[in-house]
C-alpha positions as CSV (number, residue, x, y, z in Angstrom):
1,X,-88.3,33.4,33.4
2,X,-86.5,31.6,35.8
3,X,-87.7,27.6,36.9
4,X,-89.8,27.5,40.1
5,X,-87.9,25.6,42.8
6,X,-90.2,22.6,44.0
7,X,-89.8,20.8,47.2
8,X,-90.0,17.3,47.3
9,X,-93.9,16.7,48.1
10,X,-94.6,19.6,45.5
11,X,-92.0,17.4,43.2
12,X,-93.7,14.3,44.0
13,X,-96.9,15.5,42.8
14,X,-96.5,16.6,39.7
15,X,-94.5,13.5,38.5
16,X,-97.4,11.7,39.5
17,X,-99.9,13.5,37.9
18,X,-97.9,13.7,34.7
19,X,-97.2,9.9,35.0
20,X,-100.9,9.7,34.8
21,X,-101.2,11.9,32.2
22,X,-98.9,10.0,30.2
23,X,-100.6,6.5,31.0
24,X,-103.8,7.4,30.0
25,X,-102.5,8.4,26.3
26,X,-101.2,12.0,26.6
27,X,-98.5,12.8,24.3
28,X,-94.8,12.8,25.6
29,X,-93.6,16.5,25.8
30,X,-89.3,15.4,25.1
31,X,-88.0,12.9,23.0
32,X,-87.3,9.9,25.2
33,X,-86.4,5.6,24.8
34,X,-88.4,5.3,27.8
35,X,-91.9,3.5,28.7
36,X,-92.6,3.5,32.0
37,X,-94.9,6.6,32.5
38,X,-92.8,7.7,35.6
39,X,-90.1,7.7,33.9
40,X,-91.4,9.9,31.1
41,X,-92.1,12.1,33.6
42,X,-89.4,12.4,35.4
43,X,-87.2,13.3,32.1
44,X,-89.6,15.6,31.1
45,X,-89.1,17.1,34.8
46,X,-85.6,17.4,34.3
47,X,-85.9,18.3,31.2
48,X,-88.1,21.4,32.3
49,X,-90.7,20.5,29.7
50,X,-93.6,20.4,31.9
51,X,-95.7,22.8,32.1
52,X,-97.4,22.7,35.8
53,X,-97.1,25.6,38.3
54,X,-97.8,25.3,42.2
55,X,-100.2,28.3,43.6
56,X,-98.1,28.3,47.3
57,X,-99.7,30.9,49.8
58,X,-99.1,34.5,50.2
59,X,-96.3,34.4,47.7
C-alpha cells in the first residue's frame, strides 16, 4: 500500500500526538539514540513506522 501524503498541519499533528504518546511511556516503534519525545517521533515519521491515518472528506 502506498504512504499517504500529509500536508504539513496534518504532519504537525500526528508528530505531536505521538510525541505525547511517547512522553507518557508508550513504547518507541524504531530503534533510535534519541530522547526528546519529538524527536522519537519525528524518526518514527520518517521512518514510516507510525501507524495513524487522517479520515480527509469525500476522499
Amino acid at each position: 500500500m502506498p504512504r499517504q501524503r500529509y500536508n504539513r498541519y496534518e504532519k504537525a499533528r500526528i508528530l505531536g500526538a505521538r510525541a505525547l504518546q511517547v512522553s507518557y511511556g508508550a513504547p518507541v516503534l524504531i530503534e533510535t539514540d534519541q530522547t526528546e519525545p519529538i524527536l522519537v517521533a519525528a524518526e518514527e515519521y520518517d521512518a514510516d513506522a507510525l501507524p495513524f491515518t487522517v479520515k480527509r472528506g469525500k476522499e
